[in-house]
C-alpha positions as CSV (number, residue, x, y, z in Angstrom):
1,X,90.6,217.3,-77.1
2,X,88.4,219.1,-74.7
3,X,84.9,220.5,-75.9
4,X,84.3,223.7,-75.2
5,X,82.2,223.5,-72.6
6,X,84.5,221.5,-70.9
7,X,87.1,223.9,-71.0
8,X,84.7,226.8,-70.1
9,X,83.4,225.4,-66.9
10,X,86.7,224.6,-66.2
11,X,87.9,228.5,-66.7
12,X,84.8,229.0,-64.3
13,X,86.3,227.0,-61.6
14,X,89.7,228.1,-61.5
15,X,89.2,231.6,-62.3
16,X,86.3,232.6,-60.2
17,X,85.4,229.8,-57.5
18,X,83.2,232.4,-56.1
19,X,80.6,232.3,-58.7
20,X,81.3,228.9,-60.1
21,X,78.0,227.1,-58.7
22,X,76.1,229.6,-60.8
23,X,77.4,229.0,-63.9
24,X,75.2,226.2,-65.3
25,X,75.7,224.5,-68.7
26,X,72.8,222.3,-70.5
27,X,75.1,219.8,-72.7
28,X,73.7,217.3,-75.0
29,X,72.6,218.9,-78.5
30,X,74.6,217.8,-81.7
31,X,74.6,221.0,-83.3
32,X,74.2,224.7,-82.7
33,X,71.5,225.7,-80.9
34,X,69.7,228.7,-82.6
35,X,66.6,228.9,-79.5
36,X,65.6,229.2,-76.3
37,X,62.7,229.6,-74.0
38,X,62.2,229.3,-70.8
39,X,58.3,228.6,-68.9
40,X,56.9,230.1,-65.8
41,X,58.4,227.4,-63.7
42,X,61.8,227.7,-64.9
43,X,61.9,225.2,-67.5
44,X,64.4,225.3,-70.6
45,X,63.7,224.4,-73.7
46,X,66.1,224.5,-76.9
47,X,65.6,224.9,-80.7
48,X,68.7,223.1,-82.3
49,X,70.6,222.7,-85.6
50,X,70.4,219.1,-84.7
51,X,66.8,219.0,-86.0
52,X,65.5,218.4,-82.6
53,X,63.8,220.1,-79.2
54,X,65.7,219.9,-75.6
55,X,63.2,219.8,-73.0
56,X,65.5,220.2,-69.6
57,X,64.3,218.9,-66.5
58,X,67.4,219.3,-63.8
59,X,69.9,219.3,-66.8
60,X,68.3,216.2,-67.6
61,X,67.1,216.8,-71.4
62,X,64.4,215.1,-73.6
63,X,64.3,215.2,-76.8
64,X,61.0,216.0,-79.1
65,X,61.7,214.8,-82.3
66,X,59.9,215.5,-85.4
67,X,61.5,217.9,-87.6
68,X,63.4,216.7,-90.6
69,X,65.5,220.2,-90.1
70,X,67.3,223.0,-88.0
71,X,65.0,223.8,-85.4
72,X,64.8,227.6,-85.7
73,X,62.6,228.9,-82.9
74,X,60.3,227.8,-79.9
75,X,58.1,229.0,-77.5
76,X,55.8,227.8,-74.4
77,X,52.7,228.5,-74.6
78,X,50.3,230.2,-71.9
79,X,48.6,226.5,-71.6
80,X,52.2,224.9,-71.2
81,X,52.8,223.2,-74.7
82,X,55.9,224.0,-76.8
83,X,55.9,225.3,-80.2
84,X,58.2,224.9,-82.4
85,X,59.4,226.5,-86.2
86,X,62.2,224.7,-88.4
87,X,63.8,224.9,-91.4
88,X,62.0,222.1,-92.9
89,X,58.8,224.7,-93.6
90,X,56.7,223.2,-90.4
91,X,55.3,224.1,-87.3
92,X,54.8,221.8,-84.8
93,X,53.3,221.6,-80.9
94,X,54.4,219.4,-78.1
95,X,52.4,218.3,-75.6
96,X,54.6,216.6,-73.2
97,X,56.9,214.6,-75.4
98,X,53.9,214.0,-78.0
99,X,54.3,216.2,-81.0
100,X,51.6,217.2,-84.1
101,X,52.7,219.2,-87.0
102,X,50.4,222.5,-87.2
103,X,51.0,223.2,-90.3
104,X,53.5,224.4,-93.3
105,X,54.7,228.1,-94.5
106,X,56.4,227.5,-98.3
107,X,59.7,229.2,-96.6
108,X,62.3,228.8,-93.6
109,X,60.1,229.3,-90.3
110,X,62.3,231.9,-88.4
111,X,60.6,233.2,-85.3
112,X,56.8,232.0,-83.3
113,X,55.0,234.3,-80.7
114,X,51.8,233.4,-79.0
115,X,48.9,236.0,-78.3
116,X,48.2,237.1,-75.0
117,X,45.2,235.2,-74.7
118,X,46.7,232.0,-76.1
119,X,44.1,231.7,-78.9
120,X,46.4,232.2,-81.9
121,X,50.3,231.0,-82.6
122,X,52.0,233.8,-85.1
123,X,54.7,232.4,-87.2
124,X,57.3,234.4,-89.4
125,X,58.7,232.8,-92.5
126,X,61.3,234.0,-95.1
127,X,57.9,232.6,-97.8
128,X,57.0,236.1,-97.7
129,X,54.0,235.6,-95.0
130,X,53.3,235.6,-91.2
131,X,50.8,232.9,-90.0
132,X,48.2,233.3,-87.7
133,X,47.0,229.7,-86.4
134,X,43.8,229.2,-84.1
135,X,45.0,227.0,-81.2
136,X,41.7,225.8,-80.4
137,X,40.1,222.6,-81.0
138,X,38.7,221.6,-83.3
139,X,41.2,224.8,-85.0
140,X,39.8,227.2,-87.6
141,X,41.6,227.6,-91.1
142,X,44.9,229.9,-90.4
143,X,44.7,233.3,-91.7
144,X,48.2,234.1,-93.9
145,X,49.1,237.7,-93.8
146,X,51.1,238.4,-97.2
147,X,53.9,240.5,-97.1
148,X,53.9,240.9,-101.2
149,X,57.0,241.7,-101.0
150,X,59.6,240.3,-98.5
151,X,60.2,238.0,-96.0
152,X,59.7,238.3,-92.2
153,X,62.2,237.7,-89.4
154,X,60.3,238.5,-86.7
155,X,56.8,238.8,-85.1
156,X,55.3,239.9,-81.7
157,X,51.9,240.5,-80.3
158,X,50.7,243.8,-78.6
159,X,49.8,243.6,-74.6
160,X,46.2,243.8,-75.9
161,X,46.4,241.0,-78.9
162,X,45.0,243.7,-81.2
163,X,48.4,244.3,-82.8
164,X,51.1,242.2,-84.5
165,X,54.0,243.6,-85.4
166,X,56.4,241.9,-88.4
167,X,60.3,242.3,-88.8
168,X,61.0,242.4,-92.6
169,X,64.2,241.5,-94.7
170,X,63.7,244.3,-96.3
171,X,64.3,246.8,-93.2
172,X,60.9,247.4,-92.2
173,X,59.0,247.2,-89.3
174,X,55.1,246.7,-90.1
175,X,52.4,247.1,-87.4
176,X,49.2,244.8,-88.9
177,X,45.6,245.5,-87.0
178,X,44.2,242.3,-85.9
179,X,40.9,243.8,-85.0
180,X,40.1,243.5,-88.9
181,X,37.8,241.1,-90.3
182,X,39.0,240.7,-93.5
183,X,42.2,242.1,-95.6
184,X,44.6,242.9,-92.7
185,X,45.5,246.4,-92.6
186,X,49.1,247.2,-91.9
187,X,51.4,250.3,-91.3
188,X,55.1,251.0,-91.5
189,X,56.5,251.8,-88.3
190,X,60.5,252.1,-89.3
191,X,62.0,252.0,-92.5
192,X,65.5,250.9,-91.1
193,X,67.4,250.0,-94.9
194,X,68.8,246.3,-93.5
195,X,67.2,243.3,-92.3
196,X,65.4,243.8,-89.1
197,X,66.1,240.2,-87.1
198,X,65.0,241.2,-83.8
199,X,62.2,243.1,-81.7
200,X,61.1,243.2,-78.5
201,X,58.1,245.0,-76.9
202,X,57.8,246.7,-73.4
203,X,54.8,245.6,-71.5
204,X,53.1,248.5,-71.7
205,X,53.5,248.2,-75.7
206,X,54.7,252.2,-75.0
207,X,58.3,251.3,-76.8
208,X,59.9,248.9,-79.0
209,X,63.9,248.0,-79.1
210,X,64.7,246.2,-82.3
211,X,68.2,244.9,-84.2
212,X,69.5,244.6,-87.6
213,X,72.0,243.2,-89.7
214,X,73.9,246.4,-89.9
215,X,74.2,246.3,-85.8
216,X,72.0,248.9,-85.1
217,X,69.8,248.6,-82.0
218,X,67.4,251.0,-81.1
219,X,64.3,252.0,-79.2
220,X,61.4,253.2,-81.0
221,X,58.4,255.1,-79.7
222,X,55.3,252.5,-80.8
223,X,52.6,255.0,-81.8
224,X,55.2,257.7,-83.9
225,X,58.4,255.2,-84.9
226,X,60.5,258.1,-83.3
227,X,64.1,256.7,-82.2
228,X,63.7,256.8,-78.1
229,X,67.2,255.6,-77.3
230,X,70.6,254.2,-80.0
231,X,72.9,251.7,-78.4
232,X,74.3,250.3,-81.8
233,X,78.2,249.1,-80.8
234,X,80.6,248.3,-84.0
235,X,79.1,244.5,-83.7
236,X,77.2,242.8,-86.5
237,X,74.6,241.4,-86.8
238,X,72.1,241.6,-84.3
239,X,71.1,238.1,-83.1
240,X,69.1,237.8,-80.5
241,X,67.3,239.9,-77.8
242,X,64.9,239.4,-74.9
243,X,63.7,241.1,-72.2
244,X,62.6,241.4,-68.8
245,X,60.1,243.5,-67.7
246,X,60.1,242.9,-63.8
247,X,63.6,243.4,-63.6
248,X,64.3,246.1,-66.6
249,X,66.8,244.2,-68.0
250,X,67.3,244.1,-72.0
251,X,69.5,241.5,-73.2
252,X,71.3,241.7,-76.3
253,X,73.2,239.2,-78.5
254,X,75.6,239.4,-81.9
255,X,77.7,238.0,-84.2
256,X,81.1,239.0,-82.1
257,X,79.7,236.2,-78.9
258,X,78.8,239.6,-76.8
259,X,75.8,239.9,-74.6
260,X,74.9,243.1,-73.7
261,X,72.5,243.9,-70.7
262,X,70.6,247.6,-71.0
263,X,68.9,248.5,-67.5
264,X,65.5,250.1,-69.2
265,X,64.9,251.9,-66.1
266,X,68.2,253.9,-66.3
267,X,68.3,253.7,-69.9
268,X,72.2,252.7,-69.4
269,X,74.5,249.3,-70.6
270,X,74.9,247.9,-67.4
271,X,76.9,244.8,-68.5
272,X,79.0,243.9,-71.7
273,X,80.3,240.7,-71.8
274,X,82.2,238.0,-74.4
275,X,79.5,235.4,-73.2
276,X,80.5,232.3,-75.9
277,X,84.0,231.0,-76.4
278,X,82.5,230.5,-80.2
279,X,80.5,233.7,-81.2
280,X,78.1,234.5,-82.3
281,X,75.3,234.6,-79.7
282,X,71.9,233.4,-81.6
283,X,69.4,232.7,-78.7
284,X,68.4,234.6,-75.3
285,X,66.2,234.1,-72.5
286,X,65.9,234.9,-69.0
287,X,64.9,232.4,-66.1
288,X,61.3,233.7,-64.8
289,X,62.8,236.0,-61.8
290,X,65.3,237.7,-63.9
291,X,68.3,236.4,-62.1
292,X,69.9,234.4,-65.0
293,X,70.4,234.9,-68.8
294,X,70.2,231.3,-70.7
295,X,72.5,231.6,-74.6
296,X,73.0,229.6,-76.9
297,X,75.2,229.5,-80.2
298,X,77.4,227.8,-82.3
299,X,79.5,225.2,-79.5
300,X,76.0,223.7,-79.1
301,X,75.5,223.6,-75.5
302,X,73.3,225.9,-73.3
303,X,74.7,228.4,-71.0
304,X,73.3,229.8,-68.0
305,X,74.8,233.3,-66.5
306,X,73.9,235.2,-63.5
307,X,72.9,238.2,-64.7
308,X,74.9,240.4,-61.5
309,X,77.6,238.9,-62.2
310,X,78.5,238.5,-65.7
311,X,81.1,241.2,-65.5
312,X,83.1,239.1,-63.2
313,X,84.0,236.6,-65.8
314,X,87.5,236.7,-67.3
315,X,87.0,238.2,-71.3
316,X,89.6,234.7,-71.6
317,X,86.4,232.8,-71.4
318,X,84.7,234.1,-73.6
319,X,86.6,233.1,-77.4
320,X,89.0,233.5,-79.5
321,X,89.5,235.0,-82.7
322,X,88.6,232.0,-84.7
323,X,86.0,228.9,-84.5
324,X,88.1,226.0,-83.9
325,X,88.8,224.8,-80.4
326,X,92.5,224.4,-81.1
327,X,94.7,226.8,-83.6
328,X,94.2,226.4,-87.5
329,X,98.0,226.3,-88.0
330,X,98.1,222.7,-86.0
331,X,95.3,221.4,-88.5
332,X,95.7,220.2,-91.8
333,X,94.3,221.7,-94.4
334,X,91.8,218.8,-94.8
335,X,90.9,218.6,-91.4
336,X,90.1,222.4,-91.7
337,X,87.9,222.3,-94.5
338,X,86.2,219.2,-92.4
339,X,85.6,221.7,-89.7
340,X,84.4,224.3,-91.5
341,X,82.7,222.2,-94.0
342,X,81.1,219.4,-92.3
343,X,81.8,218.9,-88.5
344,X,78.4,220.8,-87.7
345,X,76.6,218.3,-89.1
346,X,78.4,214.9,-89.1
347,X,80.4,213.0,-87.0
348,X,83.7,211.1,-87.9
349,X,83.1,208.1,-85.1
350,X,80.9,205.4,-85.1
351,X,77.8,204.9,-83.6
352,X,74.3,207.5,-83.2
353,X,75.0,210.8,-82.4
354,X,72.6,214.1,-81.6
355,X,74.1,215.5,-84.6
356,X,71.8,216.3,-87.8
357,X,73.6,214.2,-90.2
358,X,74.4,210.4,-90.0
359,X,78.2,209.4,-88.9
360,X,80.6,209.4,-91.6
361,X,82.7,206.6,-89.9
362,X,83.1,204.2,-92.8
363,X,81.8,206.1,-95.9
364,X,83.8,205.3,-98.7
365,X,82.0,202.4,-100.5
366,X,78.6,203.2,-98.3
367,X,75.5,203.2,-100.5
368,X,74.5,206.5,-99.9
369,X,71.2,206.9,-97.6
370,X,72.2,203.4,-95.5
371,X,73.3,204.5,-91.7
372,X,70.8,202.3,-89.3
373,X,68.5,205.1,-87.4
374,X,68.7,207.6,-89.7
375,X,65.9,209.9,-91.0
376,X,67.4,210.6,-94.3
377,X,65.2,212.6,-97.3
378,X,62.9,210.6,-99.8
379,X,65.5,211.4,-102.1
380,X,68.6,209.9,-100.3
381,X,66.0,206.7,-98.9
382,X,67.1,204.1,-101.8
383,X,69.5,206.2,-103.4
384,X,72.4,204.5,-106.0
385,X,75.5,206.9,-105.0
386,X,78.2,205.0,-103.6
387,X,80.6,207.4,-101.8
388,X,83.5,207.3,-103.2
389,X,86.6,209.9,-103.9
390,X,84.7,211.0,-107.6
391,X,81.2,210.8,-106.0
392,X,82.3,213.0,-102.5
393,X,84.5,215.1,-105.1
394,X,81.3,216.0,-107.1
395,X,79.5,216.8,-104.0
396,X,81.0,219.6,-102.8
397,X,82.1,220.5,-106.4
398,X,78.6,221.4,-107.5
399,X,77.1,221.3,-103.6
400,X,74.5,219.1,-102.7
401,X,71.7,221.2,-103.8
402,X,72.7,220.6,-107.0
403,X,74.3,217.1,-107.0
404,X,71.3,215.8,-104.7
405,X,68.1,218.3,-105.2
406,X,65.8,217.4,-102.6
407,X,68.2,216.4,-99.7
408,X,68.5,217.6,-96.4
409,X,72.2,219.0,-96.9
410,X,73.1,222.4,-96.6
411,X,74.3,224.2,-99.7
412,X,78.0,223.6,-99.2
413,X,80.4,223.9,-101.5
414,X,84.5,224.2,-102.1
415,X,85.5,225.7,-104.8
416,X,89.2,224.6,-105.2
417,X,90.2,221.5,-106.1
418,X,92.9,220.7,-104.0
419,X,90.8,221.7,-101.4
420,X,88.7,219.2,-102.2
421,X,91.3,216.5,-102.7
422,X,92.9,217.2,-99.2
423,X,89.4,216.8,-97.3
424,X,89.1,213.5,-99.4
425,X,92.6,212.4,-98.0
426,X,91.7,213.3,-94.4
427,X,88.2,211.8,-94.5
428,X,89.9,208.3,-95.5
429,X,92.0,208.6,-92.7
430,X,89.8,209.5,-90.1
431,X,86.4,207.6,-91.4
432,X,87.9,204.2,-91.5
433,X,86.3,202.1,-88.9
434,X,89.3,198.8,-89.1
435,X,87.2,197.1,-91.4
């Protein structure tokens, strides 16, 4: 079977040979990647379901490891380090390919932005707080803003550092003043109803586009909240969004796999395009000149697009109605739950993979917690669970949250029992290793 990148660079090739050299694809991640960021000098890096950092040097990548989950978001910093929030609760920063933890929120780290100045790191968590960390050393105490009552999806700094402004899952946008000694002050900008997940901020800090769960993507006046501009399309949710300010260009991603391109000059949608042959579209960034648009989402490789001539691509390149990279019908019903179920996380051959769960090649009669090289939880690390038919069965009967608490597994569960019993029968066939 082809991967999808395989397929899409191929589509690239044949269908527009003009434009092919390009196209560039960053391959290597074992799961989804959910960030991107890109460094004065052109440098990639990626945030990835595989619990790791990509650091890409001529599609070359290395791989910071340290998080024992989904790498959510990532940044460089003015002073050249990478930062980097995960699902695991922790904050880390890389310094080549040495790595410290920062510190810990209490909650899912979903979004980083550094100060202007570089002096403080600002970390949004779904624990109901945003971090500020000093980056100095030897580094003060952090400060932890609480939100009382929700969590936050978003931060970003104001040109002058004075301002921060939080995304809420509750709809809001907050504007906190920095320049406060002691309780930090805040305001409510919008009061949008849905999850805010993205913002971005002009350079002037004169306007603000944000997105939501419900789609809606807007541009705000900073000092009244007043809507500037709308360009909500019937897409949902609202993924991802960067911008840049040399160029104009506003970058928008979704649920659907579109990227849309807003010129901020002209206040128009310049380009709409099905960018991922698997939507949806979780991370954006543009190369330091403007002239290329890197995304990422759920196939797990990186894509590069020229910006001028995304409209050029065939709308065959980018998906298909449904996730797989062949048709459900020619699946069995085990292999489907597999793929909807498990393949994100788990291979079926032997061997180490980049993915963020150990191989399942020859699981039935493993004692749980026992592949060579893997990082597994404290829980799983000497565990008694055999897998076996009643032991998988209960697994995904109660989902591991409940049958394991304390593991690294997603809460995954399938509800019907034959269901259950036909990804049992497919797992037998396709994890035996001929022993």
């Amino acid at each position: 079977m082809r991967s999808a990148a395989a397929l899409l660079t191929g589509l690239a090739l044949w269908t527009c040979p003009v434009i092919a050299q390009d196209f560039t694809t960053l391959k290597g991640h074992g799961g989804p990647v959910m960030g991107l960021a890109v460094s004065e000098s052109g440098e990639v890096a990626s945030a990835s379901f595989d619990n790791s950092v990509g650091r890409w040097r001529n599609r070359s990548p290395q791989w910071l490891e340290g998080h024992a989950a989904a790498v959510i978001d990532l940044i460089f910093l003015p002073d050249g380090r990478i930062a980097s929030g995960a699902d695991d609760f922790s904050i880390w920063l890389w310094e080549g390919s040495d790595g410290r933890e920062l510190g810990r929120h209490k909650g899912k780290v979903t979004d980083l932005a550094a100060s202007p100045d570089g002096a403080f790191l600002a970390s949004a968590s779904w624990d109901g707080t945003v971090g500020l960390w000093p980056l100095a050393e030897p580094a003060d105490a952090p400060v932890m803003i609480d939100l009382r009552d929700t969590g936050a999806n978003d931060v970003v700094f104001s040109p002058d550092g004075e301002l921060l402004y939080a995304a809420t899952s509750n709809g809001e946008i907050r504007v906190y003043d920095l320049s406060v000694s002691d309780e930090v002050p805040f305001q409510t900008l919008v009061r949008h109803g849905f999850a805010v997940n993205e913002m971005v901020l002009s350079s002037d800090g004169l306007w603000m586009a944000y997105g939501a769960v419900d789609g809606v993507t807007r541009v705000i006046d900073t000092e009244t909240g007043a809507e500037l501009r709308d360009f909500t399309l019937d897409r949902r949710p609202v993924l991802a969004m960067a911008y840049h300010s040399e160029t104009g260009n506003l970058a928008i991603g979704d649920g659907h796999g579109y990227i849309a391109v807003i010129s901020t000059e002209t206040w128009r949608i310049e380009r709409d395009f099905l960018a991922t042959r698997k939507g949806p579209v979780w991370a954006l960034a543009f190369s330091p000149d403007g002239s290329v648009i890197w995304a990422g989402g759920l196939d797990s490789v990186v894509y590069g697009w020229p910006v001028e001539l995304l409209d050029r691509f065939e709308p065959t390149m980018g998906g298909t109605s449904h996730s797989f990279l062949q048709s459900p019908e020619t699946m069995s019903n085990g292999e489907r739950q597999f793929m909807r179920k498990c393949s994100i996380c788990h291979a079926l051959e032997e061997g180490n993979s980049r993915k963020a769960g150990p191989t399942l090649s020859g699981v039935f009669g493993r004692l749980a917690g026992t592949v060579p090289g893997y990082r597994y939880s404290d829980i799983l690390d000497g565990s008694d669970i055999v897998w076996t038919e009643e032991t998988i069965d209960a697994l995904f009967d109660l989902g591991p949250d409940n049958y394991i608490p304390g593991s690294k597994m997603p809460m995954q569960q399938i509800a019907a029992k034959e269901d259950r019993r036909d990804l049992i029968d497919f797992l037998r066939g396709a994890t035996a290793n001929g022993d």
